[in-house]
C-alpha positions as CSV (number, residue, x, y, z in Angstrom):
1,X,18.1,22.6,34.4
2,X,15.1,21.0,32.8
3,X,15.2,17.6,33.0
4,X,14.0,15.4,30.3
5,X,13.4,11.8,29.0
6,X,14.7,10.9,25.6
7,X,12.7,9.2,23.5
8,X,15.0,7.3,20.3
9,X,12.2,7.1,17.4
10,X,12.6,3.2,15.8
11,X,10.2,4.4,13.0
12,X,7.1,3.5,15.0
13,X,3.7,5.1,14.8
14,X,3.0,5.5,17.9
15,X,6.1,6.7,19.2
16,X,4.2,10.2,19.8
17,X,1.9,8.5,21.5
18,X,4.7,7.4,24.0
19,X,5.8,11.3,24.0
20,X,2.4,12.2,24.9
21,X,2.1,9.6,27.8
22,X,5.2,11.3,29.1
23,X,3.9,14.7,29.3
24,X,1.1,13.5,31.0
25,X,3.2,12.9,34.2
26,X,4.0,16.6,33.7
27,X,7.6,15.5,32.4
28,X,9.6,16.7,29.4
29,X,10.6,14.6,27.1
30,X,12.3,14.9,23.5
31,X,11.3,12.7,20.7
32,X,15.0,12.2,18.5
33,X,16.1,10.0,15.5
34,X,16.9,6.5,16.9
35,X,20.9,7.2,15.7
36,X,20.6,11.3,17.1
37,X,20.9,10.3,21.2
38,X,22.5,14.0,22.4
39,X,25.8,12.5,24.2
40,X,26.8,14.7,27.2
41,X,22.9,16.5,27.9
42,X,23.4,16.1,31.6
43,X,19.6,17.2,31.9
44,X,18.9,14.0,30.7
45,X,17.5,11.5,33.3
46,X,16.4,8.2,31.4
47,X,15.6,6.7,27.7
48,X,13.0,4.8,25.6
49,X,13.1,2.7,22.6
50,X,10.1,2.9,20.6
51,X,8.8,0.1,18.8
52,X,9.4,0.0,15.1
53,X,7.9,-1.9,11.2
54,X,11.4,-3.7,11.6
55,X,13.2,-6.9,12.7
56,X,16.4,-6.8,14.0
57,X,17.5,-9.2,11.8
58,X,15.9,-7.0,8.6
59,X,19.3,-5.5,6.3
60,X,17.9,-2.3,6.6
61,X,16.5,-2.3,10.8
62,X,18.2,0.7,12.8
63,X,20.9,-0.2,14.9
64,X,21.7,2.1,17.8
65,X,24.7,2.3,20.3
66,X,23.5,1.4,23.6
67,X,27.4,2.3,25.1
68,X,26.0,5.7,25.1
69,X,23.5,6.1,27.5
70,X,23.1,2.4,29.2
71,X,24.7,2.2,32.6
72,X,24.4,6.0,32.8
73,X,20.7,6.3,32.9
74,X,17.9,4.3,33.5
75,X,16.7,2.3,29.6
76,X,13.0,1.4,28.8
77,X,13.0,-0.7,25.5
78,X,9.6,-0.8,24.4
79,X,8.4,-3.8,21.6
80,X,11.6,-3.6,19.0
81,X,13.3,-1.7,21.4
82,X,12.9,-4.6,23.6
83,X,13.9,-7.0,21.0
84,X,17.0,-5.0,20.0
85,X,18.0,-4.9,23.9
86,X,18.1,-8.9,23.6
87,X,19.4,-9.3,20.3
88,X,22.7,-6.7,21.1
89,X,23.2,-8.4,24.1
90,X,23.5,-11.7,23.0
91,X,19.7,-13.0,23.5
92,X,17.2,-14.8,20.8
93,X,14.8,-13.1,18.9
94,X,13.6,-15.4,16.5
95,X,10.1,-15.0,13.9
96,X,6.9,-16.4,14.8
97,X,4.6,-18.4,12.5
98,X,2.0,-15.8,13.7
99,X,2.0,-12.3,14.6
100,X,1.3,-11.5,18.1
101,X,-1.0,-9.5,18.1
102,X,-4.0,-8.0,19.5
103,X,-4.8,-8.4,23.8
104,X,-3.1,-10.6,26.1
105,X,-2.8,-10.4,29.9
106,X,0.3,-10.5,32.0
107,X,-0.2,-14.2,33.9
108,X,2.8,-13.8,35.7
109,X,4.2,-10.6,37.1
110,X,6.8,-9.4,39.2
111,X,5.0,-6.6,41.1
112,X,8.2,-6.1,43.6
113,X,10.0,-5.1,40.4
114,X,9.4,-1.3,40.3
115,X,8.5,-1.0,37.0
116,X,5.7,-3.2,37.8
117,X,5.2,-2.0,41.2
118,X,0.9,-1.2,41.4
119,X,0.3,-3.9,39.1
120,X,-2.8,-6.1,39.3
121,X,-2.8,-9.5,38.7
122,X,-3.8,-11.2,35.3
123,X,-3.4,-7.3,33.7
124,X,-4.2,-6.3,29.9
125,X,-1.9,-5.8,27.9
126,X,-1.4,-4.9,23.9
127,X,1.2,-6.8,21.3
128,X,1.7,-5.8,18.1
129,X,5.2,-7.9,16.5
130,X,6.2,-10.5,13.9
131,X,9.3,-11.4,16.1
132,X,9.6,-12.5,19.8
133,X,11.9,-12.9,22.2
134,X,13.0,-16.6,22.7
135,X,15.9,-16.7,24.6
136,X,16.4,-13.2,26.8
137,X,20.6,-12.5,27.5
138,X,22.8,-13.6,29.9
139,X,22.4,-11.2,33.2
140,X,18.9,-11.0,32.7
141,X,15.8,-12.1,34.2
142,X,11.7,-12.4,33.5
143,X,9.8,-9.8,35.3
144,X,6.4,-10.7,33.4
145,X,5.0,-13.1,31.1
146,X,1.9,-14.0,29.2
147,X,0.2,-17.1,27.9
148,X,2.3,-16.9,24.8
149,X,4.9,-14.8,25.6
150,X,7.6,-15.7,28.2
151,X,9.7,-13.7,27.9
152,X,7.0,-10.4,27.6
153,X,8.8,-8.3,30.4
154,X,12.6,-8.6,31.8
155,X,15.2,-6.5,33.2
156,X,18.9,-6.4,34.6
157,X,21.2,-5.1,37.4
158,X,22.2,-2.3,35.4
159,X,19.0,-0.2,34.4
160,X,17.4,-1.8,32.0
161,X,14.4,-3.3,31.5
162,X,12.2,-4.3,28.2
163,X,8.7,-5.4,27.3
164,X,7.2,-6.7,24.6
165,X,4.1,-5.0,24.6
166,X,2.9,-1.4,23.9
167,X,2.2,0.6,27.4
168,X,1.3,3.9,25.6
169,X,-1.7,2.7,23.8
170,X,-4.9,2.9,25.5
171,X,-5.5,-1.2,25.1
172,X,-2.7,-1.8,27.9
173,X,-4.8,-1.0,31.2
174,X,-2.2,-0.2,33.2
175,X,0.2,1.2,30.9
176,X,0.5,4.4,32.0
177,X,1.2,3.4,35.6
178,X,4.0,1.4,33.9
179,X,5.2,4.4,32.7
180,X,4.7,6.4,35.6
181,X,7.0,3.7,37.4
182,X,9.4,4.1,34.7
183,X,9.5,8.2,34.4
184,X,8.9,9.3,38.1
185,X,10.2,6.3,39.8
186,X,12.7,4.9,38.4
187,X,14.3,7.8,36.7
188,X,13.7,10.5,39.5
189,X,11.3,13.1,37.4
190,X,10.5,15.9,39.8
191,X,7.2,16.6,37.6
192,X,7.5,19.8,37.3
193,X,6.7,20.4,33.5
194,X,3.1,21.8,33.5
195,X,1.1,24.3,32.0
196,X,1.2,26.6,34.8
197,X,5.3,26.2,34.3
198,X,5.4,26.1,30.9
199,X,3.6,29.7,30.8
200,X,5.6,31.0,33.0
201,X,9.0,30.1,31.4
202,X,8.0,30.6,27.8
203,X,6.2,34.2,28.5
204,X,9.6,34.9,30.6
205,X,12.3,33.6,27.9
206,X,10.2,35.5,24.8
207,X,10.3,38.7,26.8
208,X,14.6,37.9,26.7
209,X,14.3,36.6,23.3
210,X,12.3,39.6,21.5
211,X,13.3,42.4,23.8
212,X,11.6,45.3,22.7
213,X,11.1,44.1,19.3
214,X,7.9,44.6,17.1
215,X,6.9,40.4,15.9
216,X,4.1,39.7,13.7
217,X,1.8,36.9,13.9
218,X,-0.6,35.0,11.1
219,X,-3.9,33.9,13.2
220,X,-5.8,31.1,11.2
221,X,-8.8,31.0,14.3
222,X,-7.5,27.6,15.0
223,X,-5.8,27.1,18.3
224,X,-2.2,26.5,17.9
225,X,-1.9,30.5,16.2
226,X,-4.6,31.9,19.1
227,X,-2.7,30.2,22.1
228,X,0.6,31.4,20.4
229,X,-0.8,35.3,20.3
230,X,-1.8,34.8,24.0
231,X,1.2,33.9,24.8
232,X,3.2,36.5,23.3
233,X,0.3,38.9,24.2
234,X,1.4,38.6,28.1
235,X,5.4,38.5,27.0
236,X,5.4,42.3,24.6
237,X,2.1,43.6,24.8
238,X,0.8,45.9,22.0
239,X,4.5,44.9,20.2
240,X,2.7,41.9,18.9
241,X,0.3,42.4,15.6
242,X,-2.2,39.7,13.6
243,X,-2.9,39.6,11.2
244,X,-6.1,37.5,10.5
245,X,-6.5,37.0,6.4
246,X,-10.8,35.7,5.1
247,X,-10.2,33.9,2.2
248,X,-13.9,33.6,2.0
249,X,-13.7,30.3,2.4
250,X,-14.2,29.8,6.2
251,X,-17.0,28.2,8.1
252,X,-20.0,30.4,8.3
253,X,-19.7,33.5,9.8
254,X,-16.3,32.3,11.6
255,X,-13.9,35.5,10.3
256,X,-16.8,38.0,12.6
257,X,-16.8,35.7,15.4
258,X,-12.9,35.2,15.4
259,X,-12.2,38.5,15.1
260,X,-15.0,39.5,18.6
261,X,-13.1,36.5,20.1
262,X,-9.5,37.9,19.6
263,X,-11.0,41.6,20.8
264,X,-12.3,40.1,23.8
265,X,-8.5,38.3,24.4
266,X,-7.2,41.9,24.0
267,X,-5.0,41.4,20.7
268,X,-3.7,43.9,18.1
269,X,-5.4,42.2,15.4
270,X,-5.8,43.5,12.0
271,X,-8.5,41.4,10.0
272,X,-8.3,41.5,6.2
273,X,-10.9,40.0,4.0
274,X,-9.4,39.3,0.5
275,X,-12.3,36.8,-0.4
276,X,-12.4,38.3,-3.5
277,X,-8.9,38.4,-4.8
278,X,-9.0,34.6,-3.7
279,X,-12.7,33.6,-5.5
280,X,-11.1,35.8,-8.6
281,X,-7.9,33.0,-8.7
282,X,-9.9,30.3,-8.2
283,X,-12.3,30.4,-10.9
284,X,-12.2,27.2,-13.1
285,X,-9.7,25.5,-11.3
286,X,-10.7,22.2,-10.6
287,X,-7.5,20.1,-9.8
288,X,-6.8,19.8,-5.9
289,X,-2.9,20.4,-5.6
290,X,-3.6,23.9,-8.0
291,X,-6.3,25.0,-5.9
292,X,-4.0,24.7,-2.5
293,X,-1.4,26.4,-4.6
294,X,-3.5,29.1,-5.3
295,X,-4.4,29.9,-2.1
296,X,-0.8,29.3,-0.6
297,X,0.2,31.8,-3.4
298,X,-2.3,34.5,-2.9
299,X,-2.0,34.2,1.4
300,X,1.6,34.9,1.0
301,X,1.0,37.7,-1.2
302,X,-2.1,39.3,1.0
303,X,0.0,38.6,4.3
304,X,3.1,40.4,3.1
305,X,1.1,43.4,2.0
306,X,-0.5,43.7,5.2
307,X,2.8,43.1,6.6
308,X,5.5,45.3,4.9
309,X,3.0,48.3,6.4
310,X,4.5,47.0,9.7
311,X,8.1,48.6,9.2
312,X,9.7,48.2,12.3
313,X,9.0,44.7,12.0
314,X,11.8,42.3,13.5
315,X,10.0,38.7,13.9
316,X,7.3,36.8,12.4
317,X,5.8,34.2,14.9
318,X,4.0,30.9,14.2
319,X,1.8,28.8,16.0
320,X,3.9,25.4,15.0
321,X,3.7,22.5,17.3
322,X,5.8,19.7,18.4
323,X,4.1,17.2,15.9
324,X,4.5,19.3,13.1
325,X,8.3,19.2,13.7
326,X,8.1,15.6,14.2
327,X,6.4,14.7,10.8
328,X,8.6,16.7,8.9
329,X,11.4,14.7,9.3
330,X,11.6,11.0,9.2
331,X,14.5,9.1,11.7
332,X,17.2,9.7,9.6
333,X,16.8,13.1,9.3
334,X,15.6,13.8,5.7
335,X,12.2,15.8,4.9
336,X,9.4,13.5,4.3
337,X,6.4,15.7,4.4
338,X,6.2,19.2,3.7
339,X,4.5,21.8,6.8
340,X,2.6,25.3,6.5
341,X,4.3,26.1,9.9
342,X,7.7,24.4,9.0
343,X,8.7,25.9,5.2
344,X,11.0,28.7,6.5
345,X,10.3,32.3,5.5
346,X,9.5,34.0,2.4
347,X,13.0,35.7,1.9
348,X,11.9,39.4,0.9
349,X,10.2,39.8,4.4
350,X,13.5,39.6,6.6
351,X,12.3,38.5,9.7
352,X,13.4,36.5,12.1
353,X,11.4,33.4,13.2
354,X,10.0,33.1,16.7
355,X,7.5,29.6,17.7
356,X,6.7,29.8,21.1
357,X,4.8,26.2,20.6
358,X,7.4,24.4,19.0
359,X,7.4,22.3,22.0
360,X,3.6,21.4,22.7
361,X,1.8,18.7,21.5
362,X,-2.2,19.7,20.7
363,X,-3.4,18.2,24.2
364,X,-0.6,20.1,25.8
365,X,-1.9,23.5,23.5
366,X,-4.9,23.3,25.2
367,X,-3.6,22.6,28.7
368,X,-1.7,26.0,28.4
369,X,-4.8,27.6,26.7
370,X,-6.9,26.8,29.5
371,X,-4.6,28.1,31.8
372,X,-4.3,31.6,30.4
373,X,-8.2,31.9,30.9
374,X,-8.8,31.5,27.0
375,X,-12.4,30.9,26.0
376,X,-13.1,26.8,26.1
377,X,-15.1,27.3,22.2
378,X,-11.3,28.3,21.2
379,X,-9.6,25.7,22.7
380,X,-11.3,22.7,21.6
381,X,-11.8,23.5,18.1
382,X,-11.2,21.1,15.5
383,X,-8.2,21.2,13.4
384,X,-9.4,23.1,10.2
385,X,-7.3,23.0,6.3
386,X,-5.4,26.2,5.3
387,X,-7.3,26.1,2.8
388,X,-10.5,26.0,4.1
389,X,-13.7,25.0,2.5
390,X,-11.6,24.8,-0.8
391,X,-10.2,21.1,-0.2
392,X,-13.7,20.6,0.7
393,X,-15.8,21.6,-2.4
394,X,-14.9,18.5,-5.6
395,X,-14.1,20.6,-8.5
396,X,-14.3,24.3,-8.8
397,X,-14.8,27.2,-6.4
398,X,-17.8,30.0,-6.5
399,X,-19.2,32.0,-3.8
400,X,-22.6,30.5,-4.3
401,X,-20.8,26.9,-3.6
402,X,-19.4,28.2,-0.6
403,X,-22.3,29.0,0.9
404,X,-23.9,25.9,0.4
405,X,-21.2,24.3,2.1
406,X,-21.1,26.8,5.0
407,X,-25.0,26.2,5.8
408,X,-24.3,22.1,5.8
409,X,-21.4,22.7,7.5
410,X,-22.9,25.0,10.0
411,X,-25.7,22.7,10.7
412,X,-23.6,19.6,11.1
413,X,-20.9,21.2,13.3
414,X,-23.9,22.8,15.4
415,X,-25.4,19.7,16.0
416,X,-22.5,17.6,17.2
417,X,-21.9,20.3,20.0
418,X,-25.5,20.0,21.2
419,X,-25.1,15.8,20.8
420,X,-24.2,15.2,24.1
421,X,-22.8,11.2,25.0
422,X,-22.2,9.4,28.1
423,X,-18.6,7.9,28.4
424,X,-17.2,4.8,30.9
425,X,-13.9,2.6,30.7
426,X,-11.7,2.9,28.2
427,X,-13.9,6.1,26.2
428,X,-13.8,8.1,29.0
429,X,-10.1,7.6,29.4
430,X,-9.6,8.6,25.8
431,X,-11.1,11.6,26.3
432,X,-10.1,13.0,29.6
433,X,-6.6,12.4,28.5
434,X,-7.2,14.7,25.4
435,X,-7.9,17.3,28.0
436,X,-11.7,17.7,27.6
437,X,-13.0,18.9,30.8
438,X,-15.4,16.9,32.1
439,X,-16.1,15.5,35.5
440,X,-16.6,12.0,36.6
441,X,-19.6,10.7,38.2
442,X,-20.6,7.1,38.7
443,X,-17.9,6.4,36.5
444,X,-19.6,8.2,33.6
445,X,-18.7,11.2,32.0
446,X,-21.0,13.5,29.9
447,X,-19.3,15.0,26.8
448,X,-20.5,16.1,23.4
449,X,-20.3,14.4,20.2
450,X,-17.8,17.5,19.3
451,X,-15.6,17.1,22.0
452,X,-15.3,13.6,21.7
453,X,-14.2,13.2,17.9
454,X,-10.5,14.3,16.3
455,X,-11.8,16.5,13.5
456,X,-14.9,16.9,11.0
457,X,-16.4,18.6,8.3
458,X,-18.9,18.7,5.2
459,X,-17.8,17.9,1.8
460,X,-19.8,19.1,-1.1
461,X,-19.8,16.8,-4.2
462,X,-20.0,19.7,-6.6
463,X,-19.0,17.4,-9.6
464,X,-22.1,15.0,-9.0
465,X,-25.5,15.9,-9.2
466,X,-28.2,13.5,-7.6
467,X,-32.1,13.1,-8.5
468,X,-34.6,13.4,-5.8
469,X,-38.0,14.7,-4.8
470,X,-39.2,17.6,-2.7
471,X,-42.8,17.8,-2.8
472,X,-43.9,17.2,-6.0
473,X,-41.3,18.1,-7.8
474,X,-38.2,16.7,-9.1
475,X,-34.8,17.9,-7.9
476,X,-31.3,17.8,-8.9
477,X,-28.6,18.8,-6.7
478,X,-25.8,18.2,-4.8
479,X,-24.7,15.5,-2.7
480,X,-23.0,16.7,0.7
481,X,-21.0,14.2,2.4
482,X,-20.1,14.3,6.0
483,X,-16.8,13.2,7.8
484,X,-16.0,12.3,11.6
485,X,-12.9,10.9,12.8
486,X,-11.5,9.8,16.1
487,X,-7.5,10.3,16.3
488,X,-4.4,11.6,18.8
489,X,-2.2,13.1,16.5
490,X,-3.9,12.7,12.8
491,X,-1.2,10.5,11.3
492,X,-3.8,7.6,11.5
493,X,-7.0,7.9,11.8
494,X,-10.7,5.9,12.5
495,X,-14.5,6.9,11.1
496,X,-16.7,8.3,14.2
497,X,-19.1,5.9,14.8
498,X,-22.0,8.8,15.3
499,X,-25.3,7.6,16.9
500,X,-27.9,6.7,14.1
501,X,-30.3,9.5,15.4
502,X,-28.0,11.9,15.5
503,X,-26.9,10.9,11.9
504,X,-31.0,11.2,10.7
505,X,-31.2,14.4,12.9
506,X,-28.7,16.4,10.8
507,X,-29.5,14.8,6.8
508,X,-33.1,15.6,7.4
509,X,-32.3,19.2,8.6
510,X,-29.6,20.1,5.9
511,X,-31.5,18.4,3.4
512,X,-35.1,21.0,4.3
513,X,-33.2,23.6,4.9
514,X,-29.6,24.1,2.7
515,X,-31.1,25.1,-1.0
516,X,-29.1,23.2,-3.7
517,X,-28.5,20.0,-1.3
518,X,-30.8,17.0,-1.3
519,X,-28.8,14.0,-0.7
520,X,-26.2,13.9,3.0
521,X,-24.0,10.6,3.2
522,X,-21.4,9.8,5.9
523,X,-17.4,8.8,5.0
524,X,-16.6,5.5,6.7
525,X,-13.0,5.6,5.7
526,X,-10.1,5.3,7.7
527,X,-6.6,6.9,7.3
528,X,-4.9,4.9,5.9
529,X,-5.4,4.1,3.3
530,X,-7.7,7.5,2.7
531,X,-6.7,11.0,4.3
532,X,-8.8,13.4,6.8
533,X,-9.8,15.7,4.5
534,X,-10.9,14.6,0.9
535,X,-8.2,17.1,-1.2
């Protein structure tokens, strides 16, 4: 039996984040609906409360039974979870005059306490609530405390314990040895949820699953679809097809070098370039939601052709990850935010659904990835729109703008690979926990820009011309605009701060040598309140 933490979702944002921190100690854990905690899963071995954008004291703040697992598993409440562990058993939690917020550092701790066993004195810490525990319950005692904060850590003789801060975020030094007390200590984890294990068990249960059953697969180029045709590759062999749909609106030159990639990885793939049919629909359609219905329209349409030929047909698999699960429900189980991976099947095609990923988080993708052998360009690509280049050109779509984008895009994307940084303290950490493979000397790592950023692109302002001079002469042409981000999961989002010679490297290169561009700025926007991509 697999055993697993359960993670009760208060409505927090970075209650992935605390999923992911889990995995990391190569244990499974299930993020659930703070009010959906499955009573009577023996496999489970302890539980955390996220935080949450509630008070307790708030009409509307979720409310869970703590009768149901407390006493028969080990608890972690974590920020509101800690605060609705005192206010249910009788404690204070009263508002503040000011947030607490921001860095602190643990003045007192109780480092014979196991959850704070490893601990270094005066450690860092990160707070982030309105409300604070004044008055902890009756049974209970302080296990750490801050300059501010008491009552920032306490526990009881019946397997809980509670802290005020955030250990999954990066800011708390030691927070992931907190939760290593916590998951391997406390609870008992046998770490043995791993890449290595995870292939094994997944290639062995879809050979049970799909038996000797034809499944057909969509590959996009992005990782989640390619590590999903892998992995079925090594469960049913030839059974599996892709099918691999241009749109025309890829980056330059990516359908040929996908399509070498997947014959090299030995996959029945059948590419088909529609770029046409697509460029045909598009023409004159300028709003942003038409043009992603459009092309949502026409894939279907394209795929199912290419599909139906496939008669013997019984599944159709998706590379869907655990995230994309995740963020299409909210806590109380209603759909918040439509998915391409989670929308169910077009009914005509019959198929049954298989999504071998529906497990992973992206870090974890790559993790497996790398252990089947795959090719490290394939593995650490960005995340990339359905849609393409289309919810990156403002206003209509033509081949010519297409291929104006493509070269800025090429030249940008080229340029962060060759970009390469060197990374210490809290950077470094960042990154090696994505999974970049790097190596640590003199407590530096050396990464590139690429590697070390969420997610970018090039954004043609089609709908804005711009005056400028080349030469002699007069221009007027497009503006391109570039994006970087830093992120772990994409709901939020930060700008890349890109070195300033890298930044003049690249506008003076797409601006001699992409024809119909002569202006490059850089997006400084964070999500929220903008989005990733621009449409």
């Amino acid at each position: 039996m697999q055993q697993k933490i359960i993670i009760l979702d208060f409505g927090s944002q970075t209650t992935q984040l605390i999923g992911r921190r889990v995995r990391e100690l190569d244990t499974f854990c299930e993020i659930l609906p703070y009010n959906k905690f499955p009573v009577g899963d023996e496999s489970v071995i302890g539980v955390i409360l996220s935080g949450s954008p509630y008070s307790v004291h708030d009409p509307e703040a979720f409310k869970v039974d703590l009768s149901q697992f407390v006493g028969k598993v080990p608890v972690l409440g974590i920020c509101y979870g800690a605060q609705f562990i005192s206010f249910a058993n009788g404690g204070k939690v009263e508002k503040t005059n000011t947030r607490e917020y921001g860095r602190a550092h643990l003045q007192y701790i109780d480092v014979e306490n196991p959850l704070f066993r490893g601990f270094k004195s005066n450690s860092q810490v990160w707070m982030s609530h309105g409300d604070s525990i004044t008055a902890i319950p009756e049974g209970f005692h302080v296990i750490g405390s801050t300059a501010d904060v008491v009552n920032a850590a306490f526990t009881n003789n019946e397997g809980i314990w509670a802290v005020q801060f955030h250990p999954e975020v990066f800011h708390t030094v030691q927070g992931s040895l907190l939760l290593k007390n916590f998951v391997v200590d406390i609870c008992g984890s046998k770490q043995n949820w791993s890449a290595a294990s995870f292939v094994d068990t997944t290639v062995a249960e879809l050979k049970q699953q799909l038996g000797e059953d034809r499944v057909i697969l969509g590959l996009s180029g992005g990782v989640d679809s390619s590590v999903a045709a892998v992995l079925l590759n090594r469960a049913i062999g030839n059974r599996l097809t892709c099918i691999f749909v241009d749109h025309g609106m890829l980056r330059k030159n990516e359908f040929q070098q996908v399509m070498e990639d997947y014959k090299v990885l030995g996959l029945n793939v059948i590419g088909v370039d529609a770029s046409a049919k697509f460029f045909a629909d598009l023409a004159g359609v300028t709003d942003p939601e038409q043009k992603r219905k459009i092309i949502g329209r026409d894939f279907v349409e394209v795929f199912n052709a290419e599909a139906k030929k496939i008669t013997d047909a019984k599944w159709l698999a998706q590379g869907t990850i655990y995230p994309d699960r995740i963020e299409s429900l909210n806590i109380t189980g209603k759909v918040i935010k439509s998915h391409h991976n989670v929308g169910g099947l077009p009914e005509e095609m019959h198929l049954q659904l298989c999504e071998p990923l529906k497990w992973l988080f992206k870090d974890e993708v790559r993790r497996v990835g790398r252990q089947m052998g795959m090719p490290e360009h394939l593995i650490t690509r960005h995340p990339f729109p359905g849609p393409g280049l289309a919810v990156r050109i403002l206003g209509d779509i033509t081949p010519e703008k297409v291929r104006i984008l493509q070269d800025a895009d090429d030249i940008y994307i080229r340029g962060l690979r060759d970009y390469k940084v060197k990374l210490s303290g809290e950077e470094a950490r960042k990154v090696l926990a994505a999974g970049v493979p790097a190596s640590m000397q003199d407590g530096e790592i050396e990464v590139s820009l690429y590697d070390q950023i969420w997610q970018a692109g090039a954004i043609l302002l089609s709908t804005v011309r711009s005056v400028g001079v080349m030469g002699d002469e007069r221009t007027y042409e497009h503006p391109v605009a570039l994006r970087a981000v830093t992120s772990t999961d994409a709901m939020t989002a930060d700008w890349a701060h890109l070195p300033y010679d890298f930044m003049a490297k690249v506008s003076n290169e797409i601006i001699n040598k992409v024809k119909g561009v002569n202006r490059v700025c850089y997006d400084i926007s964070s999500k929220p309140p903008s989005t990733i991509e621009w449409e």
